[in-house]
C-alpha positions, 0 to 999 in steps of 0.5 A: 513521501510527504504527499503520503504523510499528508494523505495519512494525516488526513484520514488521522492515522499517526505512526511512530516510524514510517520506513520507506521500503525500495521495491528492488528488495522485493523483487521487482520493477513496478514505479510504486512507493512501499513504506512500513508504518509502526503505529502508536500501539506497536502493530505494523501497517503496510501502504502501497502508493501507486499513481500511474496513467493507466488502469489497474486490473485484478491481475495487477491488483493480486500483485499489489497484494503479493507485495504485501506478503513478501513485506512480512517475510522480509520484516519477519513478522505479521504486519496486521494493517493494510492501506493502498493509495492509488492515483489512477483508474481503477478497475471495479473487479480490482477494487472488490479484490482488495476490499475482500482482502481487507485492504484499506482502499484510497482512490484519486482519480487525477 
């Protein structure tokens, strides 16, 4: 969590409560980390943190952004903001995909 903390400090987002979210309550089994941000004027933001060794693809990049739907349906309400930090290859395709989704995209490639 405090890479996170340290990567949204530096792109000056502060949020007031920054809940981590265990991705078993979603549904699945992927080894990423899923936190549900409130900032300082009271929207929810959602960041997804993926960091893995081999490349994302659009396929996996659609479940990323199912993650995100099934975050409002447990939160019970609109969740206006979306970040993704992602700390492996990624696939251009993937990379359109968010961006058209409106995803806020943070790439490091290791």
């Amino acid at each position: 969590m405090k890479e996170i903390v340290h990567i949204l400090q530096e792109k000056k987002l502060l949020f007031k409560k920054l809940t981590p979210i265990d991705v078993k309550t979603l549904g699945s089994r992927k080894k990423i980390d899923i936190y549900l941000g409130v900032d300082l004027k009271k929207y929810y933001a959602s960041i997804i943190h993926v960091s893995k060794k081999s490349r994302i693809l659009s396929k996996e990049a659609l479940e990323l952004m199912e993650f995100h739907t099934k975050l409002e349906v447990l939160n019970e309400s609109k969740i206006n903001k979306k970040f993704i930090y992602i700390q492996a290859p990624l696939c251009s395709k993937a990379k359109i995909l968010f961006e058209e989704a409106k995803w806020t995209v943070w790439h490091e490639v290791d």
